[in-house]
C-alpha positions as CSV (number, residue, x, y, z in Angstrom):
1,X,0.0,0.0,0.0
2,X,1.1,3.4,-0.8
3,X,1.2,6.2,1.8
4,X,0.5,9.7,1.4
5,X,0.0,12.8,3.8
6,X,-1.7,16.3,3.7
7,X,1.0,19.1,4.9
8,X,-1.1,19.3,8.0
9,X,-1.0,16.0,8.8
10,X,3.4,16.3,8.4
11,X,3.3,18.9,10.7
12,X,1.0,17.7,13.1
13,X,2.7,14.5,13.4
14,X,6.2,16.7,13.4
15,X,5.4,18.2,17.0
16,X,4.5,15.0,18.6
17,X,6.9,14.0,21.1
18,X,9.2,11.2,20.6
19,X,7.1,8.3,22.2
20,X,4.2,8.8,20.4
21,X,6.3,9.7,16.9
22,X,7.3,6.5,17.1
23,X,4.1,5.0,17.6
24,X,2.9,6.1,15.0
25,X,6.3,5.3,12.5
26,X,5.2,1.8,14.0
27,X,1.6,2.1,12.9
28,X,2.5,3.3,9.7
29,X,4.7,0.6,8.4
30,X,2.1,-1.9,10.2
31,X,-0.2,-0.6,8.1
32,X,2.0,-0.2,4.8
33,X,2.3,-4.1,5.0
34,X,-1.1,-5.2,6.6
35,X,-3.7,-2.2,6.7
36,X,-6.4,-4.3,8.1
37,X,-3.8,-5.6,11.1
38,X,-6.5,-5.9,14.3
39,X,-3.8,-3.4,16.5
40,X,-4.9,-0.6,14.4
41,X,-8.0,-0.8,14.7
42,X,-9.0,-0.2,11.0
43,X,-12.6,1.2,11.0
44,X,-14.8,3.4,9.1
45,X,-15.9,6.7,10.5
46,X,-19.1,8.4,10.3
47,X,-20.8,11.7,10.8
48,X,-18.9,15.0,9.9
49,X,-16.0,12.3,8.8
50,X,-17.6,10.0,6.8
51,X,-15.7,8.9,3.9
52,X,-12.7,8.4,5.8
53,X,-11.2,5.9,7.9
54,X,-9.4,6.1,11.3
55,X,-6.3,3.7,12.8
56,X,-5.2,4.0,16.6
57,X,-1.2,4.1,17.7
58,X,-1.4,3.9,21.5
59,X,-3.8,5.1,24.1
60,X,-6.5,7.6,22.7
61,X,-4.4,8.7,19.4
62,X,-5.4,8.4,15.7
63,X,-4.8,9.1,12.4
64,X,-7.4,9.7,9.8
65,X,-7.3,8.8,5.9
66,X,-9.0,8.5,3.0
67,X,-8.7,5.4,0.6
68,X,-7.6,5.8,-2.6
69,X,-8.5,3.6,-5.9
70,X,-4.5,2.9,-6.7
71,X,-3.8,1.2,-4.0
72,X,-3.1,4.2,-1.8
73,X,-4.3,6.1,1.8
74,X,-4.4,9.7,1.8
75,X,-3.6,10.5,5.5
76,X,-5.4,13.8,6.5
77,X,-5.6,14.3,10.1
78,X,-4.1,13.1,13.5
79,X,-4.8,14.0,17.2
80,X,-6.1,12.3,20.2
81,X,-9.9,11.3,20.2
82,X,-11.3,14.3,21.8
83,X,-9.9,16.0,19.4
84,X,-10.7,14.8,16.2
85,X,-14.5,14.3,17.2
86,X,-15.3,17.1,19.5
87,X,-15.5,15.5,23.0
């Protein structure tokens, strides 16, 4: 699977700290080779996010993207669960 990110996503995922950078690094190459891996926690979201799809890295954090047709996942947004939804 290819992997792409929004700008915002780069940064936001820039000014994590350490612990949970590598998280998600860990994530991402889980998902690279097995996006459907049950420790993400692949789902579909609904709501003001629906057409997108959200993994977890650790604790309460996650990172959104959109599925592409060529084989691909648009990553667009990342941030703990309060967040991303409002809580």
């Amino acid at each position: 699977m290819r992997l792409h990110y929004h700008r915002d996503f780069e940064k936001r995922a820039s000014k994590l700290l350490p612990a949970q950078q590598k998280r998600l690094a860990c994530a991402l190459r889980l998902f690279e080779k097995d996006h459907r891996h049950p420790t993400l926690y692949n789902h579909p979201l609904r709501g003001r996010w629906a057409g997108h799809r959200s993994i977890s890295f650790g604790g309460d954090w996650r990172a959104h993207y959109i599925e592409k047709s060529d084989d691909g996942a648009f990553f667009v947004a990342l941030g703990r669960h309060p967040e991303l939804y409002g809580e």
